[in-house]
C-alpha positions in Angstrom: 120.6 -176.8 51.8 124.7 -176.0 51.8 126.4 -173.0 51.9 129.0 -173.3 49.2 132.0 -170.6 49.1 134.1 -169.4 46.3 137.7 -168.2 46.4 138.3 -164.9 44.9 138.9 -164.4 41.1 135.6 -166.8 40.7 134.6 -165.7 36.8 131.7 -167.9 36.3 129.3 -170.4 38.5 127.0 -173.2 37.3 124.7 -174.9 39.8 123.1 -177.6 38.7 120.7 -180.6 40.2 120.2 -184.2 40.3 117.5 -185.6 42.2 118.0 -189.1 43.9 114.5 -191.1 44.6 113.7 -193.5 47.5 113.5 -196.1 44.8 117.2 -195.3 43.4 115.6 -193.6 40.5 117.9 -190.0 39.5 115.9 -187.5 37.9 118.2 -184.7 36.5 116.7 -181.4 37.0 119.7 -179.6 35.2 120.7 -176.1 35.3 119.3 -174.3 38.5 121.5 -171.0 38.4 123.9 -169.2 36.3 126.5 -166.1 37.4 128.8 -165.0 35.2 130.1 -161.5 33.8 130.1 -162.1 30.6 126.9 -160.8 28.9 126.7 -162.8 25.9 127.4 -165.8 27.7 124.4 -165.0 29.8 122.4 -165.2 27.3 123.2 -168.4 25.1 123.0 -169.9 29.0 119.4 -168.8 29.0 118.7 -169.4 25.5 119.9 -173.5 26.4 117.8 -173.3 29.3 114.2 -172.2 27.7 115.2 -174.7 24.9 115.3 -177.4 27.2 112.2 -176.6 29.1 110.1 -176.8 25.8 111.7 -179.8 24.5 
């Protein structure tokens, strides 16, 4: 686990993951967490999300 910093003025962040196996297999996980303050942006983010978890 890092501890990431952000300057000042930061509008948005995306974290996402990519997992790297023993056997040099990468699995991407995707997106992990979203901050942003712009409300409808927040929601198509979690719209794309649930999407890709059924899919």
């Amino acid at each position: 686990m890092g501890i990431f910093g952000a300057k000042t003025g930061t509008k948005e962040v995306f974290i996402t993951a990519v997992v790297t196996r023993a056997d040099g297999t990468k699995e991407d996980i995707g997106l992990i967490s979203y901050v942003g303050n712009n409300p409808l942006k927040k929601a198509l983010v979690k719209i794309n999300n649930i999407k890709r978890k059924v899919f």
